[in-house]
N, C-alpha and C positions, 0 to 999 in steps of 0.2 A: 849581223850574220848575213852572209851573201846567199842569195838564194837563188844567183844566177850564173850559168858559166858560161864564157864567149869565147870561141876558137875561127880562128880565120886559117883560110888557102888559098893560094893563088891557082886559081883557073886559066890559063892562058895570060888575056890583058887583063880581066875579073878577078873582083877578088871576095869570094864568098866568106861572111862572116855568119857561122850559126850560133845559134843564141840555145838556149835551154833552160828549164827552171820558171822561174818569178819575175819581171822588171818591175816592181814596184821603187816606192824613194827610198828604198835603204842599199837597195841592189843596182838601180840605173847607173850609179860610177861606173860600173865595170865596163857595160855597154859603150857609155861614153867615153871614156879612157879606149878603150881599144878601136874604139873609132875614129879617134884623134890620132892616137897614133899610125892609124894606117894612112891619113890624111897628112899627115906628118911625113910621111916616106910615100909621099906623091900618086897612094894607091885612090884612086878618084870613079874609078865603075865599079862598085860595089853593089852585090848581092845580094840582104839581110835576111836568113833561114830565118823565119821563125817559128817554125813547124813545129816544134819541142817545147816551144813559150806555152806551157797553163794559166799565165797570167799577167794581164799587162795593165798599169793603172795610168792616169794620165803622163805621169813622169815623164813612162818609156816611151810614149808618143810624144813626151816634148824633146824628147833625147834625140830622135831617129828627125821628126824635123828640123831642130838646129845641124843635125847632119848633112840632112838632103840641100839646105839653103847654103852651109859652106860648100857642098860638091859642086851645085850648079854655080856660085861664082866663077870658079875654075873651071869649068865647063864640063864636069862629069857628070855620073850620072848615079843615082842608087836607086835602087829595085829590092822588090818585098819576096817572099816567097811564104803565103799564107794559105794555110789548106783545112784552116777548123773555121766552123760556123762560129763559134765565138766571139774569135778573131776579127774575122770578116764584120762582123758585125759593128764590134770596135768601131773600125776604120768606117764603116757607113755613117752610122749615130754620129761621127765627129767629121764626117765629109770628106776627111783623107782618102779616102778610095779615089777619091777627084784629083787628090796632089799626088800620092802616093802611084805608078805602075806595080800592081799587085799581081803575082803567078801564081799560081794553084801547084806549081812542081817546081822544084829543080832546074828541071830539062829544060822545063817550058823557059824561064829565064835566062838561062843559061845558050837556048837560042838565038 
């Protein structure tokens, strides 16, 4: 059962991918599939909302760093966009906040 939905847009040269739901390991395919495929059609500064994510188990952080390590070969780039203590937290306890550029908005990103 997917407990996750992932829709991408193109912002300009950006390309924002929101996430919603669960990334746990029965749901992280999605994530990763539409990752690849944007990677696939040369979209390389990516976004990742995660604003709407309730829950993210290691998976989804191993999903999102094998992303960020193929972006930067290529020379792109991907950015978080996380706005729950939760969340934040995640990324602390596991030291991503260090790898990861993490934004509190949108906007703030998207500048």
């Amino acid at each position: 059962m997917v407990t996750v939905h992932v829709t991408s847009e193109d912002v300009d040269d950006r390309t924002v991918v929101t996430v919603s739901g669960e990334i746990d390991v029965s749901s992280a395919d999605a994530l990763r599939d539409r990752l690849g495929l944007l990677l696939d059609e040369d979209r390389t500064d990516l976004v990742v909302d995660l604003r709407a994510v309730a829950f993210m188990d290691s998976t989804g952080l191993g999903v999102l760093v094998g992303t960020l390590k193929k972006v930067r070969t290529v020379g792109g780039r991907l950015e978080l966009v996380v706005d729950t203590e939760r969340l934040l937290r995640l990324f602390q306890l596991t030291a991503l906040d260090q790898v990861f550029t993490v934004h509190r908005t949108l906007e703030d990103a998207l500048a």
